[in-house]
C-alpha positions as CSV (number, residue, x, y, z in Angstrom):
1,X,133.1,131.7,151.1
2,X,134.3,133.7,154.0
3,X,132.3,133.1,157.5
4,X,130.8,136.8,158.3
5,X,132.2,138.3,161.4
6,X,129.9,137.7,164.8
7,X,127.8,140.6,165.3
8,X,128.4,143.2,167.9
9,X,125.0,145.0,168.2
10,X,122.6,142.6,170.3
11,X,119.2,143.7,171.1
12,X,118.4,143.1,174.6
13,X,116.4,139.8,174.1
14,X,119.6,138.1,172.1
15,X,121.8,139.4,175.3
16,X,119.4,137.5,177.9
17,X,119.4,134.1,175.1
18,X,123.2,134.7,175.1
19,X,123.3,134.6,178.5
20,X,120.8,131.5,179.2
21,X,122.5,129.5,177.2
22,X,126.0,130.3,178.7
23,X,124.8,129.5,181.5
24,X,123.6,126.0,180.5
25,X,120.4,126.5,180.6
26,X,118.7,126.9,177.1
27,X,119.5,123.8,174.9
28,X,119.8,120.3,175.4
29,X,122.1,119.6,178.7
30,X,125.4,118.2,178.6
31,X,124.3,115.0,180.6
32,X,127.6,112.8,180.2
33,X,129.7,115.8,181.8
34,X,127.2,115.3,184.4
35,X,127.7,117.3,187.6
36,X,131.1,118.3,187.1
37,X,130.5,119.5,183.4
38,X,128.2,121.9,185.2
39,X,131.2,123.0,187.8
40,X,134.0,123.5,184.7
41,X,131.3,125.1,182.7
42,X,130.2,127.5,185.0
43,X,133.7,127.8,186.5
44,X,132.4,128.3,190.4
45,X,129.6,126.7,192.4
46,X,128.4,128.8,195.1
47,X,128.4,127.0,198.4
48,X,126.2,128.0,201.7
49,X,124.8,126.9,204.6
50,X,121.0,127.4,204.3
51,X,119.0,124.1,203.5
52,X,115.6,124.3,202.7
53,X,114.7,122.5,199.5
54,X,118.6,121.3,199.0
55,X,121.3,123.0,199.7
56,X,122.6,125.3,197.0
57,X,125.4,123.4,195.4
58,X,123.1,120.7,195.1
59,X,120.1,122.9,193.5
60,X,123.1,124.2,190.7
61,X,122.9,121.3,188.7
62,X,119.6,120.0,189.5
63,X,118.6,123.6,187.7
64,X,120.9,122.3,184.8
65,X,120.6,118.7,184.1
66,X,117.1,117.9,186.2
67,X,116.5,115.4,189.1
68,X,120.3,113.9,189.2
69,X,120.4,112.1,192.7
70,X,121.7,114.5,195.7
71,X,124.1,112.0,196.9
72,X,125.4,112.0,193.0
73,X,125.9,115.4,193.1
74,X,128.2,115.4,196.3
75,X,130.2,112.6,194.7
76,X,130.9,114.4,191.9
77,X,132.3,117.4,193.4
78,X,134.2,115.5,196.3
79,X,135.2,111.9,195.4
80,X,138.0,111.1,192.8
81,X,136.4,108.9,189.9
82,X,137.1,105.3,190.6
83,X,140.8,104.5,189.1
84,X,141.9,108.1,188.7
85,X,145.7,107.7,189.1
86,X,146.5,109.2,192.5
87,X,143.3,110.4,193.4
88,X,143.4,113.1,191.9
89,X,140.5,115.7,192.9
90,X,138.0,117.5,190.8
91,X,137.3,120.6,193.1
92,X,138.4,122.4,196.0
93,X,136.6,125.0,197.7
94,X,137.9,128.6,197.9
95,X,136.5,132.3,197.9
96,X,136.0,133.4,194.3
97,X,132.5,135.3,194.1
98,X,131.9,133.8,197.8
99,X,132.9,130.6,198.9
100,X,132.7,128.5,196.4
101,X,133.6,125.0,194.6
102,X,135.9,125.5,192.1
103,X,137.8,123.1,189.4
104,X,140.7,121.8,190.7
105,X,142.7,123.2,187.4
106,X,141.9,126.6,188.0
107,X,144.1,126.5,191.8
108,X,147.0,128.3,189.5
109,X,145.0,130.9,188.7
110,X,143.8,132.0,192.2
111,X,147.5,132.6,192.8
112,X,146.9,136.1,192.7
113,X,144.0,136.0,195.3
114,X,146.2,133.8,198.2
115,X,148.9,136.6,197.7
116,X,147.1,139.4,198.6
117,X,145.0,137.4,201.9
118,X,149.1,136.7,202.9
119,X,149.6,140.4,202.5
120,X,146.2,141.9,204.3
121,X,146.8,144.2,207.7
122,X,144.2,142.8,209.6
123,X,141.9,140.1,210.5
124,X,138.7,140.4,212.0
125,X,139.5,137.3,213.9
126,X,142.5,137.2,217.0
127,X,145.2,134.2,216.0
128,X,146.7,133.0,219.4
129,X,150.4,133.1,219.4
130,X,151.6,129.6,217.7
131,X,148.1,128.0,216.8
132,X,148.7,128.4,213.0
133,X,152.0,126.5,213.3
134,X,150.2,123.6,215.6
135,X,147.3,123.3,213.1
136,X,150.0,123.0,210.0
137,X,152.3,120.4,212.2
138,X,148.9,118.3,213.4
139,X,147.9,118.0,209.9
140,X,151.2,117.0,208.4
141,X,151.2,114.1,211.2
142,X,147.4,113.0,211.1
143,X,146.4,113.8,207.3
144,X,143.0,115.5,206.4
145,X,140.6,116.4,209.7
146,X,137.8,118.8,210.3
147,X,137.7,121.5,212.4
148,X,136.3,119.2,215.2
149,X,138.8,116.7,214.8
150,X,141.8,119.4,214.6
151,X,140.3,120.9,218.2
152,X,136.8,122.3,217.7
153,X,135.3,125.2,215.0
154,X,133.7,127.7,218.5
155,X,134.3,128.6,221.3
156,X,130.7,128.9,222.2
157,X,127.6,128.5,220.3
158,X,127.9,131.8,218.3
159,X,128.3,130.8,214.6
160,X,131.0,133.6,214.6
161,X,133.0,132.7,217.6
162,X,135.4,130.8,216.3
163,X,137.9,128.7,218.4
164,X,141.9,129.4,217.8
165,X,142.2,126.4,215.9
166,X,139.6,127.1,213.5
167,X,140.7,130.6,212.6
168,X,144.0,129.1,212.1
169,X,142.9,126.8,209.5
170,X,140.7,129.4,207.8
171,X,143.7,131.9,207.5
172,X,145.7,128.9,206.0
173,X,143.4,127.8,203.5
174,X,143.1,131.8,202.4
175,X,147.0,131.8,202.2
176,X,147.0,128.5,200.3
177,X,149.0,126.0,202.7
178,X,145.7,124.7,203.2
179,X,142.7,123.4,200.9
180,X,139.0,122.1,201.1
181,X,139.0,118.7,198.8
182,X,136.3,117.4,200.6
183,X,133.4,117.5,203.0
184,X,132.1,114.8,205.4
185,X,128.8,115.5,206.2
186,X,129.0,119.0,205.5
187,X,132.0,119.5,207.2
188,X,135.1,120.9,205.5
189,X,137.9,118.3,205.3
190,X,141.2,120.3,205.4
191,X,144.6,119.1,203.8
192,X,147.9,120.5,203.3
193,X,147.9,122.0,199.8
194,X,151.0,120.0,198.9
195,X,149.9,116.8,199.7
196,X,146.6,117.5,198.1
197,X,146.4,119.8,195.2
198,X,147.9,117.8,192.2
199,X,151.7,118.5,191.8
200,X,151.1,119.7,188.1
201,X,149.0,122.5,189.3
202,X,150.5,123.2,192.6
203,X,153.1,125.9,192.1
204,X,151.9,129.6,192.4
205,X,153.8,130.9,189.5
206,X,151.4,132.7,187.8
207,X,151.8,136.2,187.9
208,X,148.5,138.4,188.9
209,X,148.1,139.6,185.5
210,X,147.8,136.2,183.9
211,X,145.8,134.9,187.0
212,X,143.4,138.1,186.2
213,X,143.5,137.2,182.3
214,X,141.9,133.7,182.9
215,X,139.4,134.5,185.6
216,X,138.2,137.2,183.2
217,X,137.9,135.2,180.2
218,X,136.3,132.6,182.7
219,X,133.8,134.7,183.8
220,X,132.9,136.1,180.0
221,X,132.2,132.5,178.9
222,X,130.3,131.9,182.0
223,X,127.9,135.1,181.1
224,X,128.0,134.6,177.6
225,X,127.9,138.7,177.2
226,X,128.4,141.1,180.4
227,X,129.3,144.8,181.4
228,X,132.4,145.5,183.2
229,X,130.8,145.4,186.6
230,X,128.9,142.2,185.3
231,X,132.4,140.5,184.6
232,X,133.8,141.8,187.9
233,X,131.4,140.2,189.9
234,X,131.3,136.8,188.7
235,X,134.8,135.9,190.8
236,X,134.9,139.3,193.1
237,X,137.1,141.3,191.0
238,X,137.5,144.9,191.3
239,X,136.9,146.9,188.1
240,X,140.7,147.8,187.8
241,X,141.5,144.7,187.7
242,X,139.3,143.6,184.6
243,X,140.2,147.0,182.9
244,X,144.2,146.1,183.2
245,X,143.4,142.6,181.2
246,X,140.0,142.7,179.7
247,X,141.6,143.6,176.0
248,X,143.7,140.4,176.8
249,X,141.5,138.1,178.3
250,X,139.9,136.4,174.4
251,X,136.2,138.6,174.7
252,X,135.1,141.1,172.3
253,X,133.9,144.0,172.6
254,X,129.8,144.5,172.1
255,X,127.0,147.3,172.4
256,X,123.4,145.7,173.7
257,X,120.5,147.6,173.4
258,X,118.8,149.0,176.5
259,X,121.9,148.4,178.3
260,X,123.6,151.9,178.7
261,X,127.3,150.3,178.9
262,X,129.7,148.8,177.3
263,X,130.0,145.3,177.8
264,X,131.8,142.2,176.1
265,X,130.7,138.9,175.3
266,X,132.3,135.5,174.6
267,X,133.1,135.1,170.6
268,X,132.1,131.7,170.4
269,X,128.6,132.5,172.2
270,X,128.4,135.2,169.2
271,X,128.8,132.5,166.1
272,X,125.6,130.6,166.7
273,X,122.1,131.9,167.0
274,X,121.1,130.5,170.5
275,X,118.5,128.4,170.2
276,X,116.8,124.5,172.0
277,X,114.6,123.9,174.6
278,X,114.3,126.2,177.8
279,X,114.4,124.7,181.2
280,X,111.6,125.4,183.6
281,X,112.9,125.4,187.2
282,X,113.6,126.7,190.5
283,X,116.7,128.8,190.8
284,X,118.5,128.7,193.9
285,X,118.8,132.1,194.9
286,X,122.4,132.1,194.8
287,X,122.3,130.4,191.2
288,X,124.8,132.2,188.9
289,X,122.4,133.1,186.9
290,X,121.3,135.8,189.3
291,X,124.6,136.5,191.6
292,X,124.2,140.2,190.6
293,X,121.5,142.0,191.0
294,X,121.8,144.7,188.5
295,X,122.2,142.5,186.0
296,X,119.2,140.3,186.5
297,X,116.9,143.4,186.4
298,X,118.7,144.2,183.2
299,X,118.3,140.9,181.5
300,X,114.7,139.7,183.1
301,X,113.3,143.2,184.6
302,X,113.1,140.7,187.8
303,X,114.5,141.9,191.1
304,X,116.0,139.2,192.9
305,X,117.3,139.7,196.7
306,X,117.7,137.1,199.5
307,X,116.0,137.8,202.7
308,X,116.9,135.0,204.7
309,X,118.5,137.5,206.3
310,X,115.9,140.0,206.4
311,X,113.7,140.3,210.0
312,X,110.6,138.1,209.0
313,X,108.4,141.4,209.6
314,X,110.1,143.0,206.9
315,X,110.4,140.5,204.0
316,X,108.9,140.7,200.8
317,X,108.9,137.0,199.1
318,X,110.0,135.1,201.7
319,X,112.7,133.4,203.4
320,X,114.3,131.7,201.2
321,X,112.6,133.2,197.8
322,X,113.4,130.2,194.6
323,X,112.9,132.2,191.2
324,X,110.8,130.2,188.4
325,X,112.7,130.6,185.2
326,X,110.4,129.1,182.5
327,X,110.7,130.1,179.0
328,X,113.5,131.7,179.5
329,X,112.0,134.1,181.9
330,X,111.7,134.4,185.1
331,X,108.2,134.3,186.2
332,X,107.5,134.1,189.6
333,X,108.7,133.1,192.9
334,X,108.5,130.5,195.3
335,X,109.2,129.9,199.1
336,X,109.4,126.2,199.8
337,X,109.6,124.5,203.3
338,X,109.7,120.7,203.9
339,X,107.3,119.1,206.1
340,X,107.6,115.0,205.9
341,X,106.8,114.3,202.5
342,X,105.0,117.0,201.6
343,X,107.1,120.2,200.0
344,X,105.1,123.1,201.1
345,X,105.0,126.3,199.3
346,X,104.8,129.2,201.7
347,X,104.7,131.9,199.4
348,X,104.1,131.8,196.1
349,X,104.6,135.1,193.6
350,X,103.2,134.7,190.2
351,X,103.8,136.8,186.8
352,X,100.0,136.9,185.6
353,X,98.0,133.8,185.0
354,X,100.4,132.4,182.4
355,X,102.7,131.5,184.5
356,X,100.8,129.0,186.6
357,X,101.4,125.7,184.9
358,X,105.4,126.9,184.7
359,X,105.1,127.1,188.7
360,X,103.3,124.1,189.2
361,X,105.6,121.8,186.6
362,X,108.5,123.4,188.3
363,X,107.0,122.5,192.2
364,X,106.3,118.9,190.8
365,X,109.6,118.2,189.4
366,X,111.1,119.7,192.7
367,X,109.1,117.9,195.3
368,X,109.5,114.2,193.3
369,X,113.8,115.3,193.2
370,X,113.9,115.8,197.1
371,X,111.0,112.4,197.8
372,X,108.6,114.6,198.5
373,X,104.9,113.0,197.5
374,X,103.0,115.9,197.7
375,X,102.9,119.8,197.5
376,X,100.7,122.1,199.7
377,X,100.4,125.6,198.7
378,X,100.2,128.0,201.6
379,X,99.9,131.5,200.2
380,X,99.6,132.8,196.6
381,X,100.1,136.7,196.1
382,X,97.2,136.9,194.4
383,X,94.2,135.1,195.6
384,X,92.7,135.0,192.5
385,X,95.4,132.4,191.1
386,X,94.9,130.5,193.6
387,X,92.5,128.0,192.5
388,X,93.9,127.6,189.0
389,X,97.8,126.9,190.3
390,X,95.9,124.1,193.3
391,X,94.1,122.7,189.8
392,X,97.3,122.4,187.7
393,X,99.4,121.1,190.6
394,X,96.5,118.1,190.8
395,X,96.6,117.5,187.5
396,X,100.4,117.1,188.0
397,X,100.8,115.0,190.8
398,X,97.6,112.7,190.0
């Protein structure tokens, strides 16, 4: 008996199970992978500054795999397991579709990407006259060091005034004489890529059109089914560049209703009817599952957007706006603060009454992951939900 060939034509709801699932989470978690089962799975872990519940490489997994401890998490991405021969890393940071924390086996493949940073015309940055050399020479003698430690990250205060030394090390981790294994306390730990990056994987060899091929096939995995633009954004390619390889890269061509374009999908994510038990969490709102914006209206008719930086006067949601995904939709929004203990809930945005115990389950699970003991709600979007979401989140945390 021949298997049948995967289908082709999705309807919009088998698209957005396609895509949960791809994205690890619908179906039972891979827990033994752990943390760094959720980095080669996903292929890139967005990294950024803000904290409020966590910081957002932290909240990836958590939204995966549950309440895995935070100082777990950073272990798994920076330290070596205990009697890897050499130390050999799991990740390294670079700029894929921002900065990010990528698997340490796909360095070859952003060959393609230090290339054409060695060959940009301009900086928005000034490099004094022999720094770069200095900062290469210093950390050939001294080994890894962070900005402080190679001179100091500013000048002044100002976040973007950087110090010579710092945009030194910046420009050589974009070229690739540099790379981010690790971070101490937050702080980037920079290495010279040859003594760092294992020899196996260190040579840039890879021409761009085989760099393109895997990132593209990467990011079709990663999405389970996406349009061009969807597949383009996942590592910051430009739509040339999936077009040269995309009949290369292993997806298949597909047609999903509702969508208006063509788009491909992973063939393995097309053999199996998706199907298992749906998370119910806070998404950090650089989660993968959301990068683009286009493509979370299309999937969840939910519009996402960050306004952390957005003049308070003029946001919507909040701050730093968590969507709820429960169900495998997304169902409301939340805008959490820390005070002590307590996880307060500035904002809260609900999808109709229904999805009041999926907001409540999901603040409980949050507030016990970062030791929080109890959760105040501050503002609900409508008042009339009020009551029944304080009720539920009792019930919870009694």
């Amino acid at each position: 008996m021949t298997t049948p060939p995967p289908a082709t034509e999705l309807s919009a709801d088998e698209a957005r199970r396609i895509a949960l699932r791809a994205q690890g989470l619908l179906g039972a978690p891979d827990r033994r992978a752990g943390v760094r089962g959720v980095l080669r799975h996903l292929g890139a872990v967005q990294l950024d500054t803000i904290s409020v519940l966590a910081r957002s490489h932290e909240l990836i997994p958590y939204a995966r795999l549950g309440a895995v401890g935070r100082t777990a998490v950073e272990d798994a991405y920076w330290k070596p397991a205990p009697g890897t021969p050499g130390a050999r890393p799991h990740a390294f940071e670079y700029w894929s579709h921002a900065a990010c924390i990528l698997p340490i086996e796909e360095w070859p493949h952003f060959a393609f990407r230090r290339r054409a940073y060695r060959n940009r015309p301009h900086w928005n940055h000034a490099l004094p006259e022999d720094t770069y050399g200095q900062v290469i020479e210093q950390l050939r003698a001294e080994g890894p060091l962070t900005a402080t430690e190679l001179g100091g990250a500013k000048k002044t205060s100002e976040w973007w005034d950087w110090s010579g030394t710092k945009v030194a090390v910046e420009r050589a981790l974009m070229y690739g004489e540099v790379v981010c294994v690790e971070r101490r306390g937050w702080k980037r730990v920079y290495d010279l890529a040859e003594r760092a990056v294992p020899a196996d994987l260190l040579h840039d060899e890879l021409d761009d059109t085989e760099c393109l091929r895997r990132l593209v096939g990467l990011a079709g995995r990663a999405l389970g089914v996406g349009t061009r633009a969807d597949i383009a954004d996942y590592h910051r390619l430009k739509g040339e560049q999936v077009d040269a390889v995309i009949a290369d890269s292993g997806l298949v061509p597909v047609t999903v209703a509702g969508w208006g374009k063509p788009a491909w999908a992973d063939p393995a994510a097309l053999r199996t009817v998706p199907r298992g038990r749906h998370r119910t969490t806070l998404l950090s709102p650089f989660d993968s599952l959301i990068w683009e914006r286009a493509r979370t209206e299309r999937l969840f008719g939910f519009t996402h957007r960050l306004e952390a930086y957005v003049p308070k006067p003029k946001r919507i949601h909040g701050y730093f706006a968590m969507p709820v995904l429960a169900g495998g939709r997304l169902v409301g929004r939340v805008d959490p603060a820390r005070e002590g203990r307590t996880l307060v809930a500035r904002q809260i945005t609900l999808d109709g009454p229904r999805a009041v115990p999926a907001v409540a389950q999901a603040l409980t699970e949050a507030a016990s992951w970062v030791d929080c003991t109890d959760v105040r709600v501050e503002r609900v979007d409508a008042p009339e939900l009020r009551a029944p979401l304080t009720q539920e989140l009792a019930r919870a945390l009694a």
